[in-house]
C-alpha positions as a Markdown table, in Angstrom:
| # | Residue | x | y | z |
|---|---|---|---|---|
| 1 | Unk | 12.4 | -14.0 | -9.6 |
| 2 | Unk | 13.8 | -10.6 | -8.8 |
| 3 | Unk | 14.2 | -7.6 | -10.7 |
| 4 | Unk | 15.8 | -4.3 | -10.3 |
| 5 | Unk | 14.4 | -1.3 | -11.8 |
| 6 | Unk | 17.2 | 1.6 | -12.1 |
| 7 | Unk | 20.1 | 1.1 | -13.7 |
| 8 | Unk | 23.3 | 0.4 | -12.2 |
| 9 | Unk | 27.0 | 0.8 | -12.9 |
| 10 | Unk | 29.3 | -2.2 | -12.5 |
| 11 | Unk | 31.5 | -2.4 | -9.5 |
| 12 | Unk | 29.0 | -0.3 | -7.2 |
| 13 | Unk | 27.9 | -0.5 | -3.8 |
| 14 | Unk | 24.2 | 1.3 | -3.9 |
| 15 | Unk | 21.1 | 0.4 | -1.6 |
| 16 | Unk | 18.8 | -1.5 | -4.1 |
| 17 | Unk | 14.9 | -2.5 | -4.4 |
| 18 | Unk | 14.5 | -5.8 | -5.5 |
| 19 | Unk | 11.1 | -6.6 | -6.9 |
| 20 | Unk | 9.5 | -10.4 | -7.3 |
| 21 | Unk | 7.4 | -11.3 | -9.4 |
| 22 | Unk | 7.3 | -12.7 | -12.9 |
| 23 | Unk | 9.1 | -11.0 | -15.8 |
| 24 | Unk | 9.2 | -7.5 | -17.3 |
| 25 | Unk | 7.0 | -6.2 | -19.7 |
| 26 | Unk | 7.4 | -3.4 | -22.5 |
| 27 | Unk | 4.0 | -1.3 | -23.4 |
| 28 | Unk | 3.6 | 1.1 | -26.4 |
| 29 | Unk | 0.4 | 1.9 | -26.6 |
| 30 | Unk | 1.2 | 5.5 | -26.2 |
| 31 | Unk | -1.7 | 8.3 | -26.8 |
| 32 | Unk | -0.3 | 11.9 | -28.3 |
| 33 | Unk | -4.0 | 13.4 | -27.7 |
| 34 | Unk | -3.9 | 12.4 | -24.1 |
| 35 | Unk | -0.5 | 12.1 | -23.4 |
| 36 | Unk | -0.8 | 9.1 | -21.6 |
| 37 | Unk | -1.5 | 5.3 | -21.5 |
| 38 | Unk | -3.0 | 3.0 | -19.4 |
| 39 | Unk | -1.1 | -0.8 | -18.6 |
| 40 | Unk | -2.9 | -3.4 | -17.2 |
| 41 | Unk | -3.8 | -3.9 | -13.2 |
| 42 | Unk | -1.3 | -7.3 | -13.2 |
| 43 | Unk | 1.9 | -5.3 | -12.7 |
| 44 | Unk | 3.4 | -4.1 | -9.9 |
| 45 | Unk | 2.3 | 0.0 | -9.8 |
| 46 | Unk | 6.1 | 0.9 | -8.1 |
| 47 | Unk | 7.8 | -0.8 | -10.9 |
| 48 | Unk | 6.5 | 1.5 | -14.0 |
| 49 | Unk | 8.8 | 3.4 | -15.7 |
| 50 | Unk | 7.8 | 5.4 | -18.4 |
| 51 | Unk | 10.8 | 6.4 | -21.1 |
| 52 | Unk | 11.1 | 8.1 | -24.3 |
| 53 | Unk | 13.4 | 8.0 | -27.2 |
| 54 | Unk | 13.6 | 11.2 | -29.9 |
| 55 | Unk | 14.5 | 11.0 | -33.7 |
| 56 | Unk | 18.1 | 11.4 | -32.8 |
| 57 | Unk | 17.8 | 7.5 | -31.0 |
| 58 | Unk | 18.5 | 8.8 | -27.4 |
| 59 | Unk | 16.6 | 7.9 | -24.7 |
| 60 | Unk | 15.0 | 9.9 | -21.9 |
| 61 | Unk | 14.3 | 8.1 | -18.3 |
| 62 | Unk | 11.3 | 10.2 | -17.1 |
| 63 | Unk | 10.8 | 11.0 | -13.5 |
| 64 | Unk | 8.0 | 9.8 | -11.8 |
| 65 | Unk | 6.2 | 12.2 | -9.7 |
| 66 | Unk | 3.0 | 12.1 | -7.3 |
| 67 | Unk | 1.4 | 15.1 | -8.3 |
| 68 | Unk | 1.7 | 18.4 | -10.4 |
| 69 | Unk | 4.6 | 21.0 | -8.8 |
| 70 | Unk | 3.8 | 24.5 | -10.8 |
| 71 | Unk | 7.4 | 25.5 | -9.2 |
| 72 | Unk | 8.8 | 23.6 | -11.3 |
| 73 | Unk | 9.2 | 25.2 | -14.4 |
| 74 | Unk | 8.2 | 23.7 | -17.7 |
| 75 | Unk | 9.4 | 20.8 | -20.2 |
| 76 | Unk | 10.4 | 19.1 | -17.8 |
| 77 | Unk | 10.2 | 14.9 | -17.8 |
| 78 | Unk | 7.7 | 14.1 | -15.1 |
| 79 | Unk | 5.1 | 11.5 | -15.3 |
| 80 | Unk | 2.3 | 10.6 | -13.0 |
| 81 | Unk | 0.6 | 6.7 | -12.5 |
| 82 | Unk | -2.9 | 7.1 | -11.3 |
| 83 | Unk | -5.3 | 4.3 | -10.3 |
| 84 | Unk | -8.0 | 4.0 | -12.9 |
| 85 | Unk | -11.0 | 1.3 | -13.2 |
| 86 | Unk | -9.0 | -0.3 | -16.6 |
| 87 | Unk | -5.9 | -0.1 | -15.0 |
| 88 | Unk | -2.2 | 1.9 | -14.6 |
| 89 | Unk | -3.3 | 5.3 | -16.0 |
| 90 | Unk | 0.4 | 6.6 | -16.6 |
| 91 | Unk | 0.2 | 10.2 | -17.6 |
| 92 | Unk | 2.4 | 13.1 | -19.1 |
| 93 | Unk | -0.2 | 15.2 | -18.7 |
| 94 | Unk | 1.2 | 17.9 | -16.1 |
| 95 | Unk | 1.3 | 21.8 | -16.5 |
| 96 | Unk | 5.2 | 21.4 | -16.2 |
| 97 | Unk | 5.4 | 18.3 | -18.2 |
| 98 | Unk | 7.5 | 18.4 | -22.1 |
| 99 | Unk | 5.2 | 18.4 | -24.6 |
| 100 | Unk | 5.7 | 14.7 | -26.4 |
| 101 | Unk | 5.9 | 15.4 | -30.1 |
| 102 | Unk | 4.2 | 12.1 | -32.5 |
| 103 | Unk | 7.5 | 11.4 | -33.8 |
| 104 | Unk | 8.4 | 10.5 | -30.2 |
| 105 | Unk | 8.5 | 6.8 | -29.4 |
| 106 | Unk | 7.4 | 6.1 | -25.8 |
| 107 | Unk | 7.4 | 2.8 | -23.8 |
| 108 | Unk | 6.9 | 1.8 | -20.2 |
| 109 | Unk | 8.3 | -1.0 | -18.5 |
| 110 | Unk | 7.1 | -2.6 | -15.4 |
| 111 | Unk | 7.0 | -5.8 | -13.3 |
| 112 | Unk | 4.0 | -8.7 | -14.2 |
| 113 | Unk | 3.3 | -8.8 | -9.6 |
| 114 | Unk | 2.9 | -12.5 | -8.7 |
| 115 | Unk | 1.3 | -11.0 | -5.7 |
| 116 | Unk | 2.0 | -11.5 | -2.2 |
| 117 | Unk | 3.5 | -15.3 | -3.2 |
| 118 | Unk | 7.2 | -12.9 | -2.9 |
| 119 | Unk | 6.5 | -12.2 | 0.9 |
| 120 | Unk | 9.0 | -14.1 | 3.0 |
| 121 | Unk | 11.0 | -15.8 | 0.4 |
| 122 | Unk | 14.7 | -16.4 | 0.2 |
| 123 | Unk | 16.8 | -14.3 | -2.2 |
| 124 | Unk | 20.3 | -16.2 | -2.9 |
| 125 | Unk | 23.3 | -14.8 | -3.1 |
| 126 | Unk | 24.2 | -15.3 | -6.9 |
| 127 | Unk | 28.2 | -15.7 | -7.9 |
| 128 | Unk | 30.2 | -12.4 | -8.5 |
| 129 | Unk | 27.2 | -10.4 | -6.1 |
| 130 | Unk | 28.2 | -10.2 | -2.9 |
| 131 | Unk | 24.9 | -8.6 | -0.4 |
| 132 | Unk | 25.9 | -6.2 | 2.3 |
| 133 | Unk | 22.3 | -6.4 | 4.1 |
| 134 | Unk | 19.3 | -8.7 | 2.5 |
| 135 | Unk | 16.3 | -8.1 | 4.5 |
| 136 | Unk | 13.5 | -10.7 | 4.2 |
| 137 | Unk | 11.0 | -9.6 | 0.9 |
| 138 | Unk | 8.2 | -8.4 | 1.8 |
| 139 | Unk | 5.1 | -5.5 | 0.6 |
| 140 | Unk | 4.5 | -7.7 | -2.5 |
| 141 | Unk | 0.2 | -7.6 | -2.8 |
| 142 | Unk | -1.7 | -9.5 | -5.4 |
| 143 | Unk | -3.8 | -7.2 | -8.1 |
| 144 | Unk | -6.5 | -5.3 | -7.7 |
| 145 | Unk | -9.8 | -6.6 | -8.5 |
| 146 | Unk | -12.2 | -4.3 | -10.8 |
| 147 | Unk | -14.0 | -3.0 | -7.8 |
| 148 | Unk | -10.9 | -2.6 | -5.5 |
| 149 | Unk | -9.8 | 0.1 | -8.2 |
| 150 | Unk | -12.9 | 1.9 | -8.8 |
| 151 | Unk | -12.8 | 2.8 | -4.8 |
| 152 | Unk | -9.0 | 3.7 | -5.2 |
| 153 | Unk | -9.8 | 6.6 | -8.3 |
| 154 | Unk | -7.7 | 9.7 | -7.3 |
| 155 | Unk | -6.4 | 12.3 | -9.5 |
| 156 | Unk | -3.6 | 14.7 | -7.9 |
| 157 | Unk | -3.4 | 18.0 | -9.9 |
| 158 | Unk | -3.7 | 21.4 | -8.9 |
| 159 | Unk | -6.7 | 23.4 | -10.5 |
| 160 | Unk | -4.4 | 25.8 | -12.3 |
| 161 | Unk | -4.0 | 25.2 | -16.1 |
| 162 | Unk | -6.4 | 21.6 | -15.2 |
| 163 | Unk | -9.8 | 21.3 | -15.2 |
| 164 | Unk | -10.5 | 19.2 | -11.7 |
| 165 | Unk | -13.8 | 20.1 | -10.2 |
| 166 | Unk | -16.8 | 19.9 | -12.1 |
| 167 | Unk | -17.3 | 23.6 | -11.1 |
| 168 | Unk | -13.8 | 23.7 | -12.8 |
| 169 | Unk | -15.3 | 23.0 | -16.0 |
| 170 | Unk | -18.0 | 25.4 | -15.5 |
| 171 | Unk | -15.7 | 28.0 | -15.5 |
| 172 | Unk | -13.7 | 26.8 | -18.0 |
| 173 | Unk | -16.9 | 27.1 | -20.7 |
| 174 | Unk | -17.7 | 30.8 | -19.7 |
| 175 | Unk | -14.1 | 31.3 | -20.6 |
| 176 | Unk | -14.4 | 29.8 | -24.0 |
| 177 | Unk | -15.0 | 32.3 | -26.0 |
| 178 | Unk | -17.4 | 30.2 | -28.0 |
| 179 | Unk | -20.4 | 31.1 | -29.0 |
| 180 | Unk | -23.5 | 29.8 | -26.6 |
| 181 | Unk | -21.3 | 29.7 | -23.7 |
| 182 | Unk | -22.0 | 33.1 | -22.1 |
| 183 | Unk | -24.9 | 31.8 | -19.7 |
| 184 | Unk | -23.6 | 29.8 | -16.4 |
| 185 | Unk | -27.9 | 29.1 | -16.3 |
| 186 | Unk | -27.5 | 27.0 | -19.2 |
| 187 | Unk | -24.2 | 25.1 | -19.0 |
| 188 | Unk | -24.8 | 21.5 | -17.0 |
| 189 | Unk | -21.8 | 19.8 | -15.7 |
| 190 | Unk | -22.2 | 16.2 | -13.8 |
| 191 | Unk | -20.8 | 13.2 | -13.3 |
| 192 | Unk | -22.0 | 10.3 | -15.5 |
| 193 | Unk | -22.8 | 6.9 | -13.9 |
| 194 | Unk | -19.6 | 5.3 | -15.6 |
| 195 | Unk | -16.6 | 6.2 | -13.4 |
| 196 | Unk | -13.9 | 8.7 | -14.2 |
| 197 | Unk | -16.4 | 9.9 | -17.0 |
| 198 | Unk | -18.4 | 13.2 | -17.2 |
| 199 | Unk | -21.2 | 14.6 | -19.0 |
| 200 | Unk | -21.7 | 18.4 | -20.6 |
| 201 | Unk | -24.8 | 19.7 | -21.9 |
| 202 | Unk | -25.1 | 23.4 | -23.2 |
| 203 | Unk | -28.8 | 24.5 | -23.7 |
| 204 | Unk | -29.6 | 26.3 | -26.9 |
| 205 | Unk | -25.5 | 26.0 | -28.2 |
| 206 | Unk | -25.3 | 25.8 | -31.5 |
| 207 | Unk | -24.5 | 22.6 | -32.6 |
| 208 | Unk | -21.9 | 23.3 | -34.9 |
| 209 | Unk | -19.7 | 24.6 | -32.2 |
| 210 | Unk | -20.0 | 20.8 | -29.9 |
| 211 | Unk | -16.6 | 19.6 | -31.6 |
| 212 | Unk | -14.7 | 22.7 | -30.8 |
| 213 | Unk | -16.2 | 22.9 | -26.9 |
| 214 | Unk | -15.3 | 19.4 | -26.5 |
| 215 | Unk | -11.1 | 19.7 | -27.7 |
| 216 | Unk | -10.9 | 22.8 | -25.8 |
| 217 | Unk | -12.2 | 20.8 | -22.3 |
| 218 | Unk | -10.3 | 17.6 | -23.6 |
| 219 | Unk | -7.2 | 20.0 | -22.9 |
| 220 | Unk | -7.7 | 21.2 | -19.8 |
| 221 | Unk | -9.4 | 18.1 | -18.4 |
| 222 | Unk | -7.1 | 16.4 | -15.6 |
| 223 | Unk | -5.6 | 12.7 | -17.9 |
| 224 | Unk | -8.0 | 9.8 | -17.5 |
| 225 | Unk | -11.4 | 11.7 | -17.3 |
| 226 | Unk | -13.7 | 11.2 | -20.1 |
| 227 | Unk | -15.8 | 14.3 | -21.7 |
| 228 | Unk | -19.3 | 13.3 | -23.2 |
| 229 | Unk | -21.4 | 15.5 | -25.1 |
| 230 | Unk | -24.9 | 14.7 | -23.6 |
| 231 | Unk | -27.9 | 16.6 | -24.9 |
């Protein structure tokens, strides 16, 4: 099957992207904290659409963008897919981005991919569609495999406002303001072996202030890295 994922007006003659594959799924899994949520490696990535519909019922169609534009200006409804090791990380999480209140119900949509079976197949003209051009299907590709998407981890952020180096977070805890955190010889930053995850260690912190050192990282840390407290 085919699917088309804007929406059109009747009577139209528009250049369209079909996509094949096997039906259309709804996710809701949304996460305020992170303002994000991550769908499954069996759809098609150019097929997620990420929507939003307020306590007055109407519905916003977010915009998907490749990376963070601080020209931008703010509240604005961009969204961001990344590739993560678990799968689709679709993110709000942008500098410029609205800020999704909990009373907020969000949803993406997207395409289950049957892979490259799509390439080279027929698409027939169906009654009351008439088809100006209809060029052979192809660019379908079958899902990435656990390993395939570890190699493919990118983030695409810009360092203001976003925590995206690890020397990033370094200078993020001297800014804190929390107590402990004066000493760049006693903050340790470094990747963990799991992927997209990273460990912070401050020596002699008290550890009463952990909790608050963590939230304040988990803010400016770039969606779909994870922050552990490692002593």
């Amino acid at each position: 099957m085919f699917f088309n994922i804007i929406e059109l007006p009747g009577n139209t003659v528009s250049s369209v992207d079909l996509y094949c594959g096997n039906e259309v799924v709804q996710f809701t899994n949304w996460d305020f904290n992170s303002q994000s949520m991550t769908i499954p490696l069996t759809v098609d990535p150019r097929t997620i659409n990420l929507y939003s519909v307020n306590t007055s019922g109407n519905s916003i169609t977010w915009t998907r963008v490749a990376k963070s534009d601080q020209n931008a200006g703010s509240n604005q409804y961009f969204y961001s897919v990344l590739n993560t090791v678990n799968g689709y990380l679709v993110s709000a999480n942008l500098p410029e981005s609205f800020d999704i209140p909990t009373n907020y119900i969000m949803f993406v949509k997207a395409v289950i991919s049957n892979g490259s079976l799509g390439n080279n197949s027929t698409i027939n003209q169906s009654s009351g569609l008439f088809f100006l051009t209809n060029n052979v299907p192809s660019g379908g590709y079958n899902s990435l495999s656990v390993e395939q998407a570890r190699a493919k981890v990118q983030f695409s952020a810009t360092s203001q406002h976003r925590c995206v180096t690890l020397n990033d977070f370094v200078i993020a805890i001297l800014n804190s303001g929390i107590p402990g955190t004066e000493n760049e010889d006693k903050i340790t930053v470094a990747n963990a072996t799991d992927p997209c995850t990273i460990n912070v260690y401050v020596t002699d912190m008290d550890s009463s202030y952990e909790l608050e050192l963590m939230n304040y990282l988990g803010e400016k840390a770039v969606a779909g890295i994870n922050l552990i407290y490692r002593l």
